[in-house]
N, C-alpha and C positions, 0 to 999 in steps of 0.2 A: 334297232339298227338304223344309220343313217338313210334317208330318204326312200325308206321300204314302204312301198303302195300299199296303206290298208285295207282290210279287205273290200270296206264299203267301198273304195277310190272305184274298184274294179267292177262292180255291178252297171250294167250294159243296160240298153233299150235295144231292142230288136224287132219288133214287128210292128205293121202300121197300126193307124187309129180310125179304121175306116168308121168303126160302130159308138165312136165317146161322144160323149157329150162335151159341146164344148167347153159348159160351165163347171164344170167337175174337170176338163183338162185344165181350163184356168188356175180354179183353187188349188190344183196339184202343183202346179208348177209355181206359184206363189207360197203354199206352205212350204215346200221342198227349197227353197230359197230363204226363207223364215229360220229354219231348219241350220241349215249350213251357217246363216252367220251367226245363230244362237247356241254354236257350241263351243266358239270362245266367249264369246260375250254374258251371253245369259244361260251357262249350261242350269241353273235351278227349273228353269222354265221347260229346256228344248225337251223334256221327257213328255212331254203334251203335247208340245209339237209333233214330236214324234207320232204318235198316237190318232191326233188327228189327221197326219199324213197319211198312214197305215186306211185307216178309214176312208178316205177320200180317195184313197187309189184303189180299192174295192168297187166305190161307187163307179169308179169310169169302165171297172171289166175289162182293162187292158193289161194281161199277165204280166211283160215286163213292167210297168207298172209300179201293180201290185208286189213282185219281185225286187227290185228295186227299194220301194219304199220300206218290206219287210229287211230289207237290209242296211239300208241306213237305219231303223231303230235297234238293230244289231250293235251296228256303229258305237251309237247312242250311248248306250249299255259298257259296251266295252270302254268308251272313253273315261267314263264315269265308275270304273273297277268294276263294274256290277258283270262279271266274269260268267256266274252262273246261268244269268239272266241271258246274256250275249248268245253265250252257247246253245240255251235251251229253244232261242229264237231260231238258229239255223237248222239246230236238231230238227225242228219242227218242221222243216221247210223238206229236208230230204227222202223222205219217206213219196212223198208223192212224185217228185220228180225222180228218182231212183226207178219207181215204178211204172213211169211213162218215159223212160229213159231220156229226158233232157235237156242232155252235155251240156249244151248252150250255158245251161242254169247251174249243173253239177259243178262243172270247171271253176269258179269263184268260190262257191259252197266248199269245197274241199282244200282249196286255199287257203281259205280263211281258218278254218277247222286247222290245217295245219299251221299258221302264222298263230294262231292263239297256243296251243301247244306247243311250240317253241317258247314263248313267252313264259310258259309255266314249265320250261325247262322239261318236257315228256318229248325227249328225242326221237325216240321208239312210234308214237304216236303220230307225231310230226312228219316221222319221214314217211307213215304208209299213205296219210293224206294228202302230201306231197305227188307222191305215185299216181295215186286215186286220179288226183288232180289235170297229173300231167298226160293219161289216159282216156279222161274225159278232154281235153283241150285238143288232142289227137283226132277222137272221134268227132268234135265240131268244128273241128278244121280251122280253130283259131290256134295257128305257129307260132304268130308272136308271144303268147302269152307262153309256151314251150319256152323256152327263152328266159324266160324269170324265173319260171318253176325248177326248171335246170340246175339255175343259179343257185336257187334256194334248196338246193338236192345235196349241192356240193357242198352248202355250209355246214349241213347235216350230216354226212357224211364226216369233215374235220370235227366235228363234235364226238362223232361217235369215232375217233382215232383213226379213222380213215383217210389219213391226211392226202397220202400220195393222191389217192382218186381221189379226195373232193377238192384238190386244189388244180387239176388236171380237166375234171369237170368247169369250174367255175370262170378257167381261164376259156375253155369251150363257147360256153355262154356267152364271154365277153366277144371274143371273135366272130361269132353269129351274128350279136347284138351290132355291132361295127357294119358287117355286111344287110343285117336287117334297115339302118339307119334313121333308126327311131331313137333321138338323143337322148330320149327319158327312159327307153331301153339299155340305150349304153352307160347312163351315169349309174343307172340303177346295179347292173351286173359289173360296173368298177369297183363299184361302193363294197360289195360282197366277194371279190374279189380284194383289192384290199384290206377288208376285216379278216380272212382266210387268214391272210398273211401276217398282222396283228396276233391275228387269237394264237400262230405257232413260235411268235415272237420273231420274225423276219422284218424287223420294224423299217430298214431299208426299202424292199420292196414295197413294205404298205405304203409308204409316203411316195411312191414312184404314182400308185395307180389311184391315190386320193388329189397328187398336183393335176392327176391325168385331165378330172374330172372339169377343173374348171374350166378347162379352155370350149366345155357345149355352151350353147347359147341357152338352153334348156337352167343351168345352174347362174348363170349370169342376171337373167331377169326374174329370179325367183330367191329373193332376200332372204329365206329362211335355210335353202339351200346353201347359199355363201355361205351365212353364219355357219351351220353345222359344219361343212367341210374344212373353212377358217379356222374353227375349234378343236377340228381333228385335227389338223394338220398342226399345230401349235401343239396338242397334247404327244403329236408323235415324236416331236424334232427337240419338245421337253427330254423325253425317256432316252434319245440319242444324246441327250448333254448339247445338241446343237441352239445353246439358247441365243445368240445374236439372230441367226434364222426364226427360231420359234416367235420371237416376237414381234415381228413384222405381221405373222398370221394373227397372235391374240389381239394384237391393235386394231385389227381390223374385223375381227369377230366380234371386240366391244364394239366397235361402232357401227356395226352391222344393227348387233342384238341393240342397240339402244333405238337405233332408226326402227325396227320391229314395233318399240313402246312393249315387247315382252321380256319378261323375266327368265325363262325355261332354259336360255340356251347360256343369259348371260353369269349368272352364280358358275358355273362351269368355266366361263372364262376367267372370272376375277381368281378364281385356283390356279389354270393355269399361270395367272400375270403373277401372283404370290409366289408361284413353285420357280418361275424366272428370277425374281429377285432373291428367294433363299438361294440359288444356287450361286447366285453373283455377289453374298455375302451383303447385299444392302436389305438388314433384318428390320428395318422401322420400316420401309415399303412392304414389305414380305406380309409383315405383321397387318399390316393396313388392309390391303389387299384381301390380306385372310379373313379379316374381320366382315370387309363385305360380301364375302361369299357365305359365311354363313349366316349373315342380316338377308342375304337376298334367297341365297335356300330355304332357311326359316319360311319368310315371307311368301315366295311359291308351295313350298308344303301346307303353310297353313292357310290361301286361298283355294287351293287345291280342293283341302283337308274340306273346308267350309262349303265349294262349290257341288260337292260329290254330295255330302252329307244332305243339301239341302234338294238336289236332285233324289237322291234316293228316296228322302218322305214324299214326294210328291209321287211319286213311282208304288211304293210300298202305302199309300196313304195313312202315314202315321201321325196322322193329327196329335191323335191323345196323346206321342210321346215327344210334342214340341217344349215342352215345359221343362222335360228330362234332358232333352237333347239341347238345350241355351244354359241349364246348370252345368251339363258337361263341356258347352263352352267356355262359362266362367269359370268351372274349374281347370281347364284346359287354358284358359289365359293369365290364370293366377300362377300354375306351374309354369308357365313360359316365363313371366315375366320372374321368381324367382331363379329360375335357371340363367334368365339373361344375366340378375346381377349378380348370381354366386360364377357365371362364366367372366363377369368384367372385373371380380376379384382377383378370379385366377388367373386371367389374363395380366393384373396390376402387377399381382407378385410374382407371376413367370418374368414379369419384363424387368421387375426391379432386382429379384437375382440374376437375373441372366445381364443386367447391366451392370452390377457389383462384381461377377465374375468376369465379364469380359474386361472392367477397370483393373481386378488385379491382375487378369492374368497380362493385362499390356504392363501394367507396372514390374511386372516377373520378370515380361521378358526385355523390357527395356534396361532391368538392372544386370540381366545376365547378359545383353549384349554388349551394355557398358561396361563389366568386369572382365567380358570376353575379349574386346579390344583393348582395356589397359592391359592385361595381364602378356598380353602379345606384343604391346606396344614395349614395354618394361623389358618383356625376355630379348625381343631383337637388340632394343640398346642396350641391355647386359651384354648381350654377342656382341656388338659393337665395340662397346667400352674393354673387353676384356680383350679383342684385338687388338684395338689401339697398345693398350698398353704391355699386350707381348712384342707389340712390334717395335713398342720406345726402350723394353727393357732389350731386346734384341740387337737395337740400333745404338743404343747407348753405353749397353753391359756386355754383350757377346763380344760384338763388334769393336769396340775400343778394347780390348780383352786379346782381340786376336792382334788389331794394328798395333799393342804392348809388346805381344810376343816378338811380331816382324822387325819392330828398331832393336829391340833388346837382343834379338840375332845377328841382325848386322850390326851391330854394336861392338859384340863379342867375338865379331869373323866368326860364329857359325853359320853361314844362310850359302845355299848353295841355289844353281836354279834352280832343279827340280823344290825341292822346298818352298823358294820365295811362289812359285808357280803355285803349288799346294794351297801355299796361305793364302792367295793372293783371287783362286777359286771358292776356298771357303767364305774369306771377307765378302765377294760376290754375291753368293748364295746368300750368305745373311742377308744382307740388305735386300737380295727383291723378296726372299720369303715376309720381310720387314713391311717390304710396299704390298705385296698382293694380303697382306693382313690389313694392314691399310694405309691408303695413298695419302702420303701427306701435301700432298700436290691440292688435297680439295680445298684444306682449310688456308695455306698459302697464295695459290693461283686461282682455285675455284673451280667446278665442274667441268668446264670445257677444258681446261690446261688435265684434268684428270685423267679424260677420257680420251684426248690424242695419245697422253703416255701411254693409256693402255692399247692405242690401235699400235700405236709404233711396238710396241714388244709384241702381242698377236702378229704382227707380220715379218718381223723379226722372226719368230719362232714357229711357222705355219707357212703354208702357201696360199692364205686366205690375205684376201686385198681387203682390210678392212680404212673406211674415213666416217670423218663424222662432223659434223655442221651444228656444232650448239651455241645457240644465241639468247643468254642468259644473262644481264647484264649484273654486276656485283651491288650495282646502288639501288637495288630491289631489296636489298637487305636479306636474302634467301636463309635459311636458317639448316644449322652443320645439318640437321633431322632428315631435312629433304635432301640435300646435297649427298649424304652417303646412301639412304636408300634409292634411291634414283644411279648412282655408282653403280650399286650392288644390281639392281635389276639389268643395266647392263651390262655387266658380269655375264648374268646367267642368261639373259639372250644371245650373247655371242659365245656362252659355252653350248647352248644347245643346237646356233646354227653350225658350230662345228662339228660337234660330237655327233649329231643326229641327223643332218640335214644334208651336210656334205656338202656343205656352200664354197665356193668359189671368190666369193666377193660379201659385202655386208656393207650398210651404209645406215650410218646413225644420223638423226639430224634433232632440232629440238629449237623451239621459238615460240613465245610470250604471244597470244594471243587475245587482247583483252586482256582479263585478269587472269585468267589460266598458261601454264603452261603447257606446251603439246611435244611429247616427245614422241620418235619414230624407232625403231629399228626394223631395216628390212634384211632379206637373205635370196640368192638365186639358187636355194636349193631344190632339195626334190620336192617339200611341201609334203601335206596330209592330208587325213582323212579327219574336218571337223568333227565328225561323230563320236569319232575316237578319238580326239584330245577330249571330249566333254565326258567321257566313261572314263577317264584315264584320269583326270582334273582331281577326283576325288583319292587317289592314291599316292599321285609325282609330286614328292617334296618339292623340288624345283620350283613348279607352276602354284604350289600351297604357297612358298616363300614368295612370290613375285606378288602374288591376289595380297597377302598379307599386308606387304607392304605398301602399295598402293592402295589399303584400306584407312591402314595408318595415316596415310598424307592425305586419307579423303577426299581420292582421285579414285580413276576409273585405268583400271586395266583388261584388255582383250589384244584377241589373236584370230589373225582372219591370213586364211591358209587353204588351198587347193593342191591335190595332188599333181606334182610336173609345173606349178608355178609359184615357187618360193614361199616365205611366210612372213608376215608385217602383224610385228608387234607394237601398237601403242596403247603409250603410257597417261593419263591428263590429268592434272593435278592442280587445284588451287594455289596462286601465291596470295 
């Protein structure tokens, strides 16, 4: 877990040095520093160090010390997996302070006992050491470390389904730790406080109390702390899908973990930067990405792998099995390196289908949007075309058909008024049923002579005020295509601010812009609810017909509408 004090962090001096020698304090406090930087640097080595630190804090007689030192070769041990080893060193240690009861010394002792048990996943174990812990820390009257133990009670607790209480506890701790104001206290019980909330999937809160953290100064000046929290926080706002956010954190964890010069933290991040880019569909960064995370895990496992291994002969002194243990290196580097190139195969031909399919499948759908558009484009001009020509046989053959009858009655002294009336209604009717099939006024006069006829019969025939302002000039050469689609959609936006809108007024307007056209239509009616033209969008012929056809002339149509404030329809289309 993020920035959890191990147990050696927590091992104290407590009593003076009235009776040391001072060359024996020296070398203590010289290997004990040896010590510390040779456990990133030269962990093969620090097992001796260890060792003779151990030793030399005997010589001085001063228990803490000696306590101390026995637990940084704990440390040691545990860093370097040697689990058993770790353990049997603190085993060792409690028996005697148990029996001169301690606390001072117990309280860390069962700490740690319980932070290792955690690690091997023994909950049960974990939590009575915990207790232990927090009991002894009571009795030596160190509160603050109550405080962490707490913390650490509550996580145990969520583990063992106790969520209510340990997330009740843990938020405890943090509030104490706030009041205690010790920053490494407070980051610390953040940290475990938002894992709580992580481990029950409330990934909202976890990232509330992981931003919380950086604002101590405690995680600011302490570059290992950035990086982890950077990293969390990038991997949280991953799993929310919030990746514009997430990545602001991993940029900054890479360049944290690079300024470090270690590896540990940043393979973690080149996942996350990978897990950012698959999600935002750019697969050659994704792929990139991914690649160095596992060149850079590799590469820490197997430092790792070699630093532990050659600690431990030094520890175990297996001289005689270094001949065995460099063949299993060789073999160990002979398997890597074929895994590398049976993985950069797999990697060649994952990428080479994966780019043969994503080839055809754009050429799929490129043919099926192009057959999807002609096939629409053809069925509207069939519609087109097959009005037109009801409306020429209408105006040509009905129409002349009926004004035959009319002379050849008054001809013949049959026509009376009510009749000539009759006929004289029908011939009427023919002809606008003629124009609303279609206007011959487009291909004649042109779009704007079209669409005044159609405001003069809407006001004619309604209480709606409709005008319209179209500045389309004819030696553009506009094409019959657009000119009747363009008609038509203002059709249906002045049918639906009547039918639906209960407009009052409407005003078309429409002007050449550059190369594009820009047409308007508005309405003062009652207006909507965007949400609900946009769930509605996929069902109303209407609005299917208008998108259509503005698909057709490969323009752009929308509708921007508030309820109580009318609704503005534009059209924009390429000439």
């Amino acid at each position: 877990m993020l920035l959890k004090k191990s147990f050696w962090t927590i091992a104290f001096l407590v009593f003076c040095f009235d009776s040391s020698d001072a060359q024996d304090l020296r070398s203590y406090y010289r290997l004990d520093s040896i010590v510390n930087a040779d456990l990133e640097s030269k962990p093969g080595r620090v097992v001796e160090d260890a060792k003779e630190l151990v030793k030399v804090a005997h010589q001085t007689g001063i228990d803490s010390l000696i306590f101390s030192a026995l637990m940084t070769q704990a440390q040691v041990f545990n860093n370097l997996g040697m689990f058993d080893a770790s353990q049997k060193a603190i085993y060792d240690l409690l028996p005697q302070y148990e029996k001169e009861k301690r606390y001072n010394f117990l309280q860390p002792l069962y700490f740690n006992l319980g932070q290792m048990s955690f690690q091997m996943q023994d909950h049960d174990k974990a939590m009575a050491y915990y207790i232990k812990s927090k009991k002894a820390a009571i009795l030596a009257r160190h509160f603050t470390d109550t405080i962490r133990i707490n913390s650490e009670i509550g996580l145990e607790m969520i583990a063992a389904e106790k969520i209510r209480e340990g997330i009740r506890l843990c938020q405890q701790s943090v509030e104490l730790a706030k009041k205690n104001g010790d920053e490494e206290i407070i980051v610390y019980t953040l940290d475990n406080l938002s894992n709580s909330y992580a481990h029950i999937e409330d990934f909202e809160k976890s990232l509330i109390y992981q931003k919380e953290m950086l604002k101590y100064r405690f995680v600011e000046e302490n570059l290992s702390n950035k990086t982890a929290i950077h990293q969390h926080l990038g991997e949280i706002l991953i799993g929310l899908r919030r990746y514009d956010e997430a990545q602001l954190y991993v940029t900054k964890a890479i360049q944290f973990a690079k300024e470090m010069g270690s590896n540990d933290w940043l393979f973690d991040c080149y996942k996350n930067q990978s897990a950012i880019y698959e999600a935002k569909g750019n697969w050659k960064n994704a792929l990139q990405y991914h690649k160095l995370y596992l060149e850079t895990k590799d590469s820490v496992y197997r430092d790792d792998y070699a630093n532990k291994m050659s600690a431990m002969s030094g520890y175990y002194e297996l001289n005689e099995k270094n001949e065995a243990i460099r063949e299993l290196g060789y073999k160990t580097h002979l398997a890597q390196e074929k895994i590398k190139q049976l993985y950069a195969w797999i990697v060649a031909l994952i990428s080479f289908i994966i780019a043969i399919l994503f080839y055809i499948n754009h050429r799929k759908n490129k043919r099926e949007k192009e057959l999807r558009q002609q096939f629409s484009k053809q069925q509207i001009q069939s519609i087109e075309d097959e009005r037109q020509n009801i409306a020429k046989m209408l105006h040509d053959s009905v129409g002349q058909n009926i004004l035959f009858i009319k002379n050849y009655i008054h001809k013949h002294g049959l026509n009376t008024p009510q009749l000539d009336q009759s006929i004289d209604q029908s011939l009427e009717e023919v002809r606008n049923i003629s124009k609303d099939l279609y206007p011959n006024q487009l291909n004649q006069y042109g779009l704007g002579t079209a669409v005044e006829a159609l405001c003069d019969k809407v006001r004619e025939s309604t209480n709606v005020f409709v005008s319209s302002d179209i500045q389309l000039p004819e030696d553009q050469m506009v094409s019959k295509e657009l000119k009747i689609n363009l008609y038509r959609i203002i059709q249906e936006c002045i049918s639906n601010s009547i039918k639906h809108a209960a407009a009052t007024s409407i005003r078309i307007t429409g002007q050449m812009i550059q190369d594009r056209f820009h047409l308007m239509v508005q309405d003062n009616g009652r207006g909507f609810d965007a949400e609900l033209l946009h769930n509605k969008a996929a069902t109303s012929f209407g609005l299917l017909n208008m998108q259509e056809r503005a698909r057709i002339l490969s323009g752009i149509f929308k509708i921007e509408s508030t309820p109580g404030h009318g609704t503005k329809n534009q059209i924009i289309v390429p000439i």
